[in-house]
MARPA-986637 format. One record per residue: residue in three letters; y, x, z of N, C-alpha, C, O, CB in turn; residue number from 1. Coordinates in steps of 0.02 Angstrom, whole numbers. Glycine has a CB too. Layout:
<sites>
+-----+--------+--------+--------+--------+--------+--------+--------+--------+--------+--------+--------+--------+--------+--------+--------+-----+
|  aa |    n.Y |    n.X |    n.Z |   ca.Y |   ca.X |   ca.Z |    c.Y |    c.X |    c.Z |    o.Y |    o.X |    o.Z |   cb.Y |   cb.X |   cb.Z |   i |
+-----+--------+--------+--------+--------+--------+--------+--------+--------+--------+--------+--------+--------+--------+--------+--------+-----+
| Ala |      Y |      X |      Z |      Y |      X |      Z |      Y |      X |      Z |      Y |      X |      Z |      Y |      X |      Z | NUM |
...
+-----+--------+--------+--------+--------+--------+--------+--------+--------+--------+--------+--------+--------+--------+--------+--------+-----+
</sites>
This chain:
<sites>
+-----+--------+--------+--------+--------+--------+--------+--------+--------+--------+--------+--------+--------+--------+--------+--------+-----+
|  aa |    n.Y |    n.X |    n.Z |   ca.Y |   ca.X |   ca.Z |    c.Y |    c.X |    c.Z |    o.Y |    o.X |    o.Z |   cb.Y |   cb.X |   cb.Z |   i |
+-----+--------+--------+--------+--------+--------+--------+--------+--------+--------+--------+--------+--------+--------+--------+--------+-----+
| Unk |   3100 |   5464 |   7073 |   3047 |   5439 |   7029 |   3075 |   5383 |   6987 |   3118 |   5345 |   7009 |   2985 |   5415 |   7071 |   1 |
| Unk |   3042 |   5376 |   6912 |   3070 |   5328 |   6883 |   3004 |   5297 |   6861 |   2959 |   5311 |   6820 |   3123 |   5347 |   6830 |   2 |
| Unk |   3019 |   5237 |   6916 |   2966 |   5195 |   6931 |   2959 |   5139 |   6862 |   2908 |   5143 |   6829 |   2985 |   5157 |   7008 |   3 |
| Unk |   3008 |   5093 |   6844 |   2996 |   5071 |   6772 |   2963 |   5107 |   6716 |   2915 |   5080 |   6689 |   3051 |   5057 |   6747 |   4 |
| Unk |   2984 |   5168 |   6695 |   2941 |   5220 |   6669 |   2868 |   5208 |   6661 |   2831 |   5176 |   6623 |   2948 |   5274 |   6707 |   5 |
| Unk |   2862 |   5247 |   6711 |   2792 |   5262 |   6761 |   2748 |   5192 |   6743 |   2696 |   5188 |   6710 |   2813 |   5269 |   6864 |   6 |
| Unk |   2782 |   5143 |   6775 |   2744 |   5061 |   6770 |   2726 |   5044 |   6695 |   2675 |   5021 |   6668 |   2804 |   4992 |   6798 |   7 |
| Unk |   2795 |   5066 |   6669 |   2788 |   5042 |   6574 |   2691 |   5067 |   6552 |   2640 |   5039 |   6534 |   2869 |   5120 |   6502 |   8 |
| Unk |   2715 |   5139 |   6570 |   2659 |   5175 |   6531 |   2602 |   5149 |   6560 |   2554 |   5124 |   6530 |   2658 |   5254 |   6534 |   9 |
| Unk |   2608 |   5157 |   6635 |   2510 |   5119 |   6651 |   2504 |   5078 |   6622 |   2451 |   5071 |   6592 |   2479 |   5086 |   6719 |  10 |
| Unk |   2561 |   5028 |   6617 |   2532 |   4967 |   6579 |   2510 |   4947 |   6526 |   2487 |   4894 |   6506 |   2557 |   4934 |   6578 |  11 |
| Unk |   2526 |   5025 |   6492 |   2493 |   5026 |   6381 |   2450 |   5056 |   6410 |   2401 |   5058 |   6373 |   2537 |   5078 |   6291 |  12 |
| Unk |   2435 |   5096 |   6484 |   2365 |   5126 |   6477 |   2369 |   5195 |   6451 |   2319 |   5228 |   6439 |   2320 |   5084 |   6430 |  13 |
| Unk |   2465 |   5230 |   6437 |   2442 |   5306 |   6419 |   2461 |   5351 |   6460 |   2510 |   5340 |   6496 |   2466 |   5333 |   6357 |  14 |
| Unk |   2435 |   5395 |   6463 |   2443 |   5457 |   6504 |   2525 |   5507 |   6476 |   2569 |   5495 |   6435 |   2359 |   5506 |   6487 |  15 |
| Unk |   2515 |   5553 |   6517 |   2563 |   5597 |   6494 |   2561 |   5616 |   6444 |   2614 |   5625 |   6414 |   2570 |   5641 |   6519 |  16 |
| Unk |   2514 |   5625 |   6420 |   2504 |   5672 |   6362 |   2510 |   5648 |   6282 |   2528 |   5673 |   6229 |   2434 |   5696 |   6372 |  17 |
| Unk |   2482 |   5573 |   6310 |   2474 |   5540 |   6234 |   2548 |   5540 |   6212 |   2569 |   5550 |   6155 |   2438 |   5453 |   6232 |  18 |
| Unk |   2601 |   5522 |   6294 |   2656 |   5489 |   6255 |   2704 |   5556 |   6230 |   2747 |   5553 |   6187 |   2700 |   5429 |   6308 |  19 |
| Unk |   2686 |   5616 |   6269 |   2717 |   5658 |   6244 |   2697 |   5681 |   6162 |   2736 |   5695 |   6116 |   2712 |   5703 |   6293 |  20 |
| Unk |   2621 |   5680 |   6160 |   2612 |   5706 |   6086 |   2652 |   5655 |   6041 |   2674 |   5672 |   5986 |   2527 |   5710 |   6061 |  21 |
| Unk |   2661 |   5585 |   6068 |   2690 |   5533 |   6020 |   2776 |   5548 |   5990 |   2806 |   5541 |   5936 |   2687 |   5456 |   6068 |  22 |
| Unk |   2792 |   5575 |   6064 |   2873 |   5583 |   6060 |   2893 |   5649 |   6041 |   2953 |   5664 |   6041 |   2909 |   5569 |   6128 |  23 |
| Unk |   2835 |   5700 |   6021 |   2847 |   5759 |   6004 |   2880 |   5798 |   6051 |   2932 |   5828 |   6038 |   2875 |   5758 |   5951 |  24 |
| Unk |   2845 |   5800 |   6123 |   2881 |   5852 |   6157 |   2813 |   5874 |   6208 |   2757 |   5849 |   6198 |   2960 |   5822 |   6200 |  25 |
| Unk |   2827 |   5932 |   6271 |   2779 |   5951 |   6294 |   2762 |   5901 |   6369 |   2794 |   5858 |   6400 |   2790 |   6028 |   6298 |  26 |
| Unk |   2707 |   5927 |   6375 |   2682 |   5860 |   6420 |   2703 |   5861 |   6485 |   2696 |   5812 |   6521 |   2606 |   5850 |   6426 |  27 |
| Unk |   2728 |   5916 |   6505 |   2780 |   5961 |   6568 |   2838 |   5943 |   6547 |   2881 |   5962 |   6586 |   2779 |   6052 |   6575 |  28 |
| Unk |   2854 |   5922 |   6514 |   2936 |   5908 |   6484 |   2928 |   5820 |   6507 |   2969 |   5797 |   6548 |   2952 |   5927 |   6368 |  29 |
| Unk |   2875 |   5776 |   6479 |   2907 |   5718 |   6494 |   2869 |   5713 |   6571 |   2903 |   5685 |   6614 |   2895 |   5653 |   6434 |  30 |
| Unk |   2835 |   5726 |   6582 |   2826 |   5748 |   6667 |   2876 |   5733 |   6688 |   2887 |   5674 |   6701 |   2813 |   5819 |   6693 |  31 |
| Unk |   2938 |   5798 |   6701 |   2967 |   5804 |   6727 |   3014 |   5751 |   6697 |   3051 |   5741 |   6745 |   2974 |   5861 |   6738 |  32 |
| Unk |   3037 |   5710 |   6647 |   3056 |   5657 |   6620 |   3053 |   5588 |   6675 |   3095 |   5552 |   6702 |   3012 |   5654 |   6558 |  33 |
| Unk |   2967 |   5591 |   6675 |   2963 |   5509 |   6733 |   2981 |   5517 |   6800 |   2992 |   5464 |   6830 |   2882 |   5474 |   6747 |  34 |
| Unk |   2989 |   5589 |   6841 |   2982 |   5615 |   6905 |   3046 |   5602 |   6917 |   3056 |   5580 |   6974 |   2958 |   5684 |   6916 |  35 |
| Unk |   3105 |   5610 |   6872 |   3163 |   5633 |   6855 |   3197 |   5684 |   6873 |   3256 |   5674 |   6887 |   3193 |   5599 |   6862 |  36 |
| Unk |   3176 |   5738 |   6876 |   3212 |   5811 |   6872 |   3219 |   5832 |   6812 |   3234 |   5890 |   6798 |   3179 |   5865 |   6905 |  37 |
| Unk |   3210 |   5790 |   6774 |   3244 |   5799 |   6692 |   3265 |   5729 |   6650 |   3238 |   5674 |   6650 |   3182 |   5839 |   6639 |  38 |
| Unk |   3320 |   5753 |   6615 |   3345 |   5697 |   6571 |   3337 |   5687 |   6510 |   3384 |   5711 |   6478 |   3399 |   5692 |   6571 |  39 |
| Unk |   3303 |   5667 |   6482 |   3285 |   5662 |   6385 |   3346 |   5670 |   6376 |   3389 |   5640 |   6408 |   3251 |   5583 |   6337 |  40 |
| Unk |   3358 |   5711 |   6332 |   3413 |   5701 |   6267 |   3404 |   5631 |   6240 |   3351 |   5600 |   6247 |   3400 |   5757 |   6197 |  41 |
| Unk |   3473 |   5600 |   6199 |   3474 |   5542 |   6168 |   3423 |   5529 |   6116 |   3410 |   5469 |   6110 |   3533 |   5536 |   6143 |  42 |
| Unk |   3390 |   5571 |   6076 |   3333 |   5555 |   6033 |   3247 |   5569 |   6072 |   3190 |   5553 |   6054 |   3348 |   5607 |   5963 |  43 |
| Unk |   3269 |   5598 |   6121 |   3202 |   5578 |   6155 |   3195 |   5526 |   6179 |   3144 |   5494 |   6172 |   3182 |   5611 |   6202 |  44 |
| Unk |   3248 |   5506 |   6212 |   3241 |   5433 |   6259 |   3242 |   5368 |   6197 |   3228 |   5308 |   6202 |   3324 |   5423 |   6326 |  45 |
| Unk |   3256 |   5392 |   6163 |   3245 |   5332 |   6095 |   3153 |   5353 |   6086 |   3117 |   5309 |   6110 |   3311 |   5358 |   5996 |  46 |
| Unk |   3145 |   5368 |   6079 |   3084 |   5409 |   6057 |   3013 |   5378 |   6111 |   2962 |   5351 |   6090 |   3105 |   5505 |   6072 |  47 |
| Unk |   3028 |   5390 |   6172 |   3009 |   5373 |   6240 |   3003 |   5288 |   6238 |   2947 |   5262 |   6243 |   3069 |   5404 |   6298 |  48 |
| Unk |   3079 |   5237 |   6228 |   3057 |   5186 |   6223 |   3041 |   5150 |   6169 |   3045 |   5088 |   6167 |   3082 |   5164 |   6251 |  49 |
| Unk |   3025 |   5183 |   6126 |   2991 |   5180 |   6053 |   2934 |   5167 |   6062 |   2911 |   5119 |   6031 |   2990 |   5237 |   6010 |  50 |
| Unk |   2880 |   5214 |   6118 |   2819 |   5223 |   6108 |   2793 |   5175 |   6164 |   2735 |   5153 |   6168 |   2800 |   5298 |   6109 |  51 |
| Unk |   2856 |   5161 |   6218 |   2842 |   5130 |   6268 |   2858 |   5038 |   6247 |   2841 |   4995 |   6287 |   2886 |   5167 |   6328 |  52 |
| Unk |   2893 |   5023 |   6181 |   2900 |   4965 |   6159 |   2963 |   4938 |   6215 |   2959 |   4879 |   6230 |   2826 |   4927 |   6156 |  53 |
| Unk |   3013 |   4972 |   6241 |   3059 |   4921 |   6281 |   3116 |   4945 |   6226 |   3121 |   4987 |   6182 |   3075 |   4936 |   6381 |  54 |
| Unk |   3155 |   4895 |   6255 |   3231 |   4909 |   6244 |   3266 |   4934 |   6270 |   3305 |   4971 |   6240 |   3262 |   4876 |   6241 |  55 |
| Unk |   3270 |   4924 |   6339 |   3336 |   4949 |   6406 |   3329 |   5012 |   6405 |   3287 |   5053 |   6389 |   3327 |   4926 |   6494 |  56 |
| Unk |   3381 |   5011 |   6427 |   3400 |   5095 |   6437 |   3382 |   5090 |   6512 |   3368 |   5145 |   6535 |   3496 |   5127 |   6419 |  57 |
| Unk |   3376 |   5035 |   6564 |   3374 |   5044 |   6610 |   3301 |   5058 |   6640 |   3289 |   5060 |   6700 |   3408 |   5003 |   6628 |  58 |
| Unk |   3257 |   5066 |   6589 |   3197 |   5110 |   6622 |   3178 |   5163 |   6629 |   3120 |   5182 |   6632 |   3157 |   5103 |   6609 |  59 |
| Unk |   3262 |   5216 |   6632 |   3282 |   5283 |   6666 |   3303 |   5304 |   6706 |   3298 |   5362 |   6726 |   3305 |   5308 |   6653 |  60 |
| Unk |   3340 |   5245 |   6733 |   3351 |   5248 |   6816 |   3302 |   5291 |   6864 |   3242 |   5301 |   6852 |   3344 |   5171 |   6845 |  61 |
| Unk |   3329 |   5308 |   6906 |   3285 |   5341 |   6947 |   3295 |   5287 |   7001 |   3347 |   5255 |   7008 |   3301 |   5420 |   6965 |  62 |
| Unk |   3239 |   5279 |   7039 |   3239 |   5226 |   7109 |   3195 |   5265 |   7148 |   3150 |   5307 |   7147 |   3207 |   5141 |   7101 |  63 |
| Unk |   3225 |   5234 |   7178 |   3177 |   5258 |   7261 |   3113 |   5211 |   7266 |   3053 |   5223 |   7258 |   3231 |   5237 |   7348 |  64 |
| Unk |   3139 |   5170 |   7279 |   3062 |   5105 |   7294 |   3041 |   5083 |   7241 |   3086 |   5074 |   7201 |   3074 |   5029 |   7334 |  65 |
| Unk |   2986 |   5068 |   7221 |   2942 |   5025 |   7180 |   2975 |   4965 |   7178 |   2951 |   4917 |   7148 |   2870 |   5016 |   7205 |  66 |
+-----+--------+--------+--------+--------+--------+--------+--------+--------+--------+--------+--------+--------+--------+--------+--------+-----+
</sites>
């Protein structure tokens, strides 16, 4: 699970869906994006913390614990 992710978005308050319609991809795609059994390509993950307003790359990590 990619818990920074996950945290970012509750914290704007969007769902899967919004951020996928934002980043132009399907909502099963960035699903599997925050879960991490998938990896954005380099213009998604720009895209992702575009909509999510960070900088780091490090809120793709996958972690175990919260």
């Amino acid at each position: 699970m990619r818990y920074n992710l996950k945290n970012r978005r509750k914290k704007l308050g969007l769902t899967h869906m919004e951020i996928s319609k934002k980043v132009g991809i399907a909502r099963s795609t960035y699903t599997n994006i925050e879960i991490g059994t998938k990896n954005p390509s380099f213009l998604v993950a720009i895209k992702i913390k575009d909509v999510l307003k960070v900088k780091d790359d490090n809120i793709f990590l996958n972690i175990n614990d919260p």
